[in-house]
C-alpha positions in Angstrom: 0.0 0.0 0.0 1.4 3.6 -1.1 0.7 6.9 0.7 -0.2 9.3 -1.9 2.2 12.1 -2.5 1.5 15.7 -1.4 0.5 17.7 -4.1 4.1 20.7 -4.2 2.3 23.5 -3.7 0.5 22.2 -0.3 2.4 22.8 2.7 3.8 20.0 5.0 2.1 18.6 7.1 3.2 20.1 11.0 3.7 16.1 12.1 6.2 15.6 9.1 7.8 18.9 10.1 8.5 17.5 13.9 9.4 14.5 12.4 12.3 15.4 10.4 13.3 17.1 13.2 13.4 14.5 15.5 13.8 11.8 14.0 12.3 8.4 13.3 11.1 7.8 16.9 8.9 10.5 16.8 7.9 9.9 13.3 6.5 6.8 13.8 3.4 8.8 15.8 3.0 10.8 12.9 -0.2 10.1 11.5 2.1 9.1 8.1 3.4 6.0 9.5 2.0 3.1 8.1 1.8 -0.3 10.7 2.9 -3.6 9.6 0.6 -5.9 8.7 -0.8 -7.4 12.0 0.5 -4.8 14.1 -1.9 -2.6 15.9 -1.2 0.9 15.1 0.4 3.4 17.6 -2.2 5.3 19.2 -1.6 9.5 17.3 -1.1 12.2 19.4 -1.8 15.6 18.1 1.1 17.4 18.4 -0.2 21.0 16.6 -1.0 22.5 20.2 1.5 22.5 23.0 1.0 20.2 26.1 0.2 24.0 28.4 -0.3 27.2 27.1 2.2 29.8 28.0 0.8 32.3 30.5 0.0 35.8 28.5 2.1 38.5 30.4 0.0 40.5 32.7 0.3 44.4 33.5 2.1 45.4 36.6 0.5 46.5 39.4 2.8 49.8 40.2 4.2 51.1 37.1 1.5 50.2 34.1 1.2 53.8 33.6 -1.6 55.0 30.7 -0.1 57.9 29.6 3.5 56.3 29.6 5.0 56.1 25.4 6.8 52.5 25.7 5.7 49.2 27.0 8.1 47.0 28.3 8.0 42.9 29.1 10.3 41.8 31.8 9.2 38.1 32.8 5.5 37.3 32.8 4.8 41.3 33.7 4.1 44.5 31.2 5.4 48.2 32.3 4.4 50.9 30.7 6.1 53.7 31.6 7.7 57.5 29.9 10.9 56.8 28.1 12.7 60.0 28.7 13.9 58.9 32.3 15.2 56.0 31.2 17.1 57.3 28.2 18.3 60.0 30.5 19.3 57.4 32.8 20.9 54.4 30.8 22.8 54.7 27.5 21.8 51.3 27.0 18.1 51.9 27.1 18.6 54.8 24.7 20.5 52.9 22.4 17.5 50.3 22.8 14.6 52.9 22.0 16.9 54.2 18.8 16.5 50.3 17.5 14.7 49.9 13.9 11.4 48.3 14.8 10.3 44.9 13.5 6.6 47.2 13.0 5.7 50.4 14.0 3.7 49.4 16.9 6.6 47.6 18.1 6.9 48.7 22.3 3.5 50.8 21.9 1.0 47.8 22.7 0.6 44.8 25.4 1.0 43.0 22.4 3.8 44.6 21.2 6.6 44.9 23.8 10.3 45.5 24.0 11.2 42.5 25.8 14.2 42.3 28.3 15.3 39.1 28.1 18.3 39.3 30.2 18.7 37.3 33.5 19.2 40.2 35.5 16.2 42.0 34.3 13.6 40.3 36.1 10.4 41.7 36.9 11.0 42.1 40.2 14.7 43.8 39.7 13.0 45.8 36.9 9.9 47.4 39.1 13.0 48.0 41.8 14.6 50.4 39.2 11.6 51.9 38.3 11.1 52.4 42.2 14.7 54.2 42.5 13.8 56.5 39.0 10.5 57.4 39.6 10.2 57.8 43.3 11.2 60.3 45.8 12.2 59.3 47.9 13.9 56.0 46.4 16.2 54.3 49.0 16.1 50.7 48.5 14.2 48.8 51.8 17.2 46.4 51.8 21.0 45.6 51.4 19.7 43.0 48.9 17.7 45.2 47.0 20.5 47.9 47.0 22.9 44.9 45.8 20.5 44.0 42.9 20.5 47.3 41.8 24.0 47.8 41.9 24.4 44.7 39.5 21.8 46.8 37.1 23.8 49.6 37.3 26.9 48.0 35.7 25.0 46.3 33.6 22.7 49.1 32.1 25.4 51.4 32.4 24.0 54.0 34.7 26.6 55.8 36.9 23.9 57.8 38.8 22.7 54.5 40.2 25.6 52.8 40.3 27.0 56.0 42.7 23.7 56.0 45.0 23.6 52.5 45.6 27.6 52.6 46.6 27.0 55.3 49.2 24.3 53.5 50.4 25.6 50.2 50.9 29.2 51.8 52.4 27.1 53.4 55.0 25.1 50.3 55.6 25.8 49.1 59.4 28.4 45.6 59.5 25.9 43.7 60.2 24.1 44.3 56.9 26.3 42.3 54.7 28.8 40.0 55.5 32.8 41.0 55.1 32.7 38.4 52.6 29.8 39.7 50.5 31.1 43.7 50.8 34.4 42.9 50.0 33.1 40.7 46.7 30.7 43.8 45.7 33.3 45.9 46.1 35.6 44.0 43.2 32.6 43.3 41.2 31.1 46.4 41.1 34.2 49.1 41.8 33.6 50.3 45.0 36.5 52.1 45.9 35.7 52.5 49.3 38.9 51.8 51.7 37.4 52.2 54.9 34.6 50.1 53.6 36.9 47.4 52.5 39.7 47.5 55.7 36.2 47.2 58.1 35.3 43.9 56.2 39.0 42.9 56.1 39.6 43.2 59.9 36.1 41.4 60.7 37.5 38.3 59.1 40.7 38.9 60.5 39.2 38.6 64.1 37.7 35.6 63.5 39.1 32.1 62.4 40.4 31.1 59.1 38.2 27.8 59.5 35.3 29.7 60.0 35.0 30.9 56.0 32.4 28.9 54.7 32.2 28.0 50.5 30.3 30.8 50.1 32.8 32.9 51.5 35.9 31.3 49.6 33.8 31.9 46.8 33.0 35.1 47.1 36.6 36.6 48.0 38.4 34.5 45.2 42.1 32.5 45.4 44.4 35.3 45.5 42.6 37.2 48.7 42.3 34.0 50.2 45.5 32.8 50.1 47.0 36.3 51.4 44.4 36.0 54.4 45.9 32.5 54.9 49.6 33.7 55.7 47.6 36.7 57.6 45.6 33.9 60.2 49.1 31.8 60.2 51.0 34.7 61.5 47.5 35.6 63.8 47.8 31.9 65.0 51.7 31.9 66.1 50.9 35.3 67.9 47.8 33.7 69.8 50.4 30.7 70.6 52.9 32.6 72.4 50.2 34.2 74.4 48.9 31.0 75.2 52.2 29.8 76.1 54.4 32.9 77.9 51.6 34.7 80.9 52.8 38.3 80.5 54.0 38.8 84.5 51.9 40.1 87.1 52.0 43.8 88.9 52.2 43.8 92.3 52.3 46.2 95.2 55.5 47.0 96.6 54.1 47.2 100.0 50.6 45.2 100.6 52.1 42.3 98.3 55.3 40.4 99.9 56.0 37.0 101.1 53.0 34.7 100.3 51.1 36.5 99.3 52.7 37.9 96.5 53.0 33.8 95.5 49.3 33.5 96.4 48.9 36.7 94.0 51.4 34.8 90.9 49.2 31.5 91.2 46.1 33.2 90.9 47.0 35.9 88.1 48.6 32.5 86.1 45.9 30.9 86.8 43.5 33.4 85.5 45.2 33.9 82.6 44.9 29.6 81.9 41.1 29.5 82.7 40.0 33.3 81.3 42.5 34.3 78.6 43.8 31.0 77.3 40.9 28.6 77.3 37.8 31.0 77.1 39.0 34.0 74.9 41.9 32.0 72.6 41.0 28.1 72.4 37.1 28.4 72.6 36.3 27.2 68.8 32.9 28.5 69.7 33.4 32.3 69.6 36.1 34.4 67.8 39.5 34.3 69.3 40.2 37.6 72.0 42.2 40.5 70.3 44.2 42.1 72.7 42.1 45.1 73.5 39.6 42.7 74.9 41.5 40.7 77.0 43.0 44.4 79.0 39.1 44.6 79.1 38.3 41.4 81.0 41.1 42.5 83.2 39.6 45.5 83.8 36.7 44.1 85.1 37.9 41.7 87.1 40.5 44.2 88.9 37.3 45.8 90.1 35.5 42.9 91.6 38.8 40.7 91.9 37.0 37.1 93.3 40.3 35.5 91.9 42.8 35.5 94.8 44.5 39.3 93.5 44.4 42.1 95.6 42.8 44.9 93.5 46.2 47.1 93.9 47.7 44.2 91.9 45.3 43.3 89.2 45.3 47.0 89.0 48.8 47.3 88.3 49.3 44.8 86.3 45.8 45.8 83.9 48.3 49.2 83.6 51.6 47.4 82.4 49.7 45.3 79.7 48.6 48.4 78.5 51.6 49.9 77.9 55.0 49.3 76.7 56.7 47.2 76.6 53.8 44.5 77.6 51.3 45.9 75.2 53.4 45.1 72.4 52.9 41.8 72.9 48.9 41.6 74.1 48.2 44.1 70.9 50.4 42.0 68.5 47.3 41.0 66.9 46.5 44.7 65.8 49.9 45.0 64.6 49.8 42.0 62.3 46.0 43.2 61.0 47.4 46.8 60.7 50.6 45.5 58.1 48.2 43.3 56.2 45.3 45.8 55.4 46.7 47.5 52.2 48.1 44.5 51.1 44.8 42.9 51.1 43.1 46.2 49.8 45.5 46.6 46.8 44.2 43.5 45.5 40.4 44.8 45.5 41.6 48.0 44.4 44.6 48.7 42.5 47.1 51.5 42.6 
């Protein structure tokens, strides 16, 4: 039995279309494929009409303006909104608008729209820029939303964005962003911020070396991590000596003598072992002492002293770690962070 050919001036068949594209598995569901004798035949399936429509876009909520000259799609959403700001705003977008058409209703109609196809220009990230151009005022509500917009910024080629979301994110409080993330944004996006960065830099600094997560390796790259590595090595043989050598203790020339100044050595070294070593250095839990806090514990406990020291003593000796030639040694932490900051902020941002 023959199939009968197609006369050539009707147009082929959509299943014989698919089929050449895919192949003989799917052609043998098209409804050209013939069964063998005996056979039952392959149950058809129509194929001209997708599985699930596609949702149509809708209009968004905030900035679907009437009297705005350009519709936009970004996602599933429609913006209509006045093309002057954005051309005033973004090169890009100008350049965009200046593009022949494909028709001359082409960004003038829902069904019609310039369509921004690129990752970064979601709907959401898109009605946050519109926020920021046609508000007043337009501070983002969140670091995140401030990052987002940063990454537009570049992208879009907008410097008046790109300098309001740095000054807001380098006045952001610490806790905002973590040292990793700030000091990533920074290189990504050219913030050229040095406080900024040396804040981040010394927050890591304080901690552990063990405590970076992925994310965090990730985000500050090989070369700034292997520079912090030598930084924590050089932190961790500091933190060793302290652990090892207890600075001496202060004493009062005339209410410490005899045995009770050796009462007063046991419990100062003994202090220093239970407070100092194994609570603010060893503790895996919490972020290593820096010197200025351990003269701070000391502070406190030479006023209430339950630890066997006369206050005149814990006094004293509170003083002599405070100065030189003892505070170089309790502050060598500071010292090591204060050599290693413009290293580690020359590699963000080059001389």
């Amino acid at each position: 039995m023959l199939v009968p050919a197609l006369p050539p001036t009707s147009p082929t068949p959509a299943s014989e279309k698919f089929g050449s594209t895919l192949g003989p598995l799917f052609a043998s569901t098209s409804p050209g494929f013939l069964p063998m004798p005996g056979t039952e035949a392959p149950a058809v399936t129509d194929t001209s009409q997708p599985a699930t429509q596609p949702h149509a876009p809708f209009r968004n909520k905030t900035w679907y303006i009437p009297y705005g000259d350009v519709v936009i799609q970004a996602g599933e959403e429609l913006f209509r909104i006045g093309s002057f700001p954005l051309r005033f705003h973004s090169s890009v977008f100008n350049d965009m608008f200046d593009l022949p058409a494909s028709n001359d209703n082409h960004g003038c109609s829902d069904t019609s729209p310039i369509v921004l196809s690129s990752p970064l220009l979601s709907a959401a990230t898109v009605e946050l820029l519109f926020n920021w151009i046609f508000r007043v005022p337009n501070t983002p509500e969140t670091a995140e939303d401030a990052v987002a917009l940063l990454k537009l910024a570049d992208f879009l080629n907008m410097e008046l964005l790109h300098t309001a979301m740095s000054d807001f994110l380098t006045t952001l409080p610490a806790s905002a962003l973590s040292p990793s993330t700030r000091i990533h944004i920074s290189r990504s996006h050219h913030l050229t911020n040095r406080p900024y960065l040396e804040a981040a830099f010394t927050e890591i600094l304080r901690g552990r070396m063990r405590s970076l997560s992925v994310a965090d390796h990730v985000n500050l790259g090989p070369d700034v991590v292997a520079c912090l590595s030598s930084v924590f090595e050089a932190m961790t043989e500091h933190r060793a000596k302290l652990c090892a050598n207890v600075p001496p203790a202060q004493h009062d020339a005339e209410a410490c003598t005899g045995q009770t100044r050796k009462d007063c050595n046991t419990a100062w070294k003994h202090w220093w072992q239970v407070s100092v070593v194994e609570e603010g250095l060893q503790n895996l839990d919490q972020e290593p002492w820096s010197g200025q806090e351990i003269v701070s514990k000391l502070k406190v406990m030479s006023a209430v002293h339950p630890w066997g020291m006369s206050w005149q003593c814990s006094d004293k000796t509170m003083k002599a770690l405070s100065v030189p030639p003892l505070s170089t040694v309790i502050f060598g932490d500071d010292t090591i962070i204060k050599h290693a900051l413009p290293i580690l902020v020359r590699l963000i941002i080059p001389p």
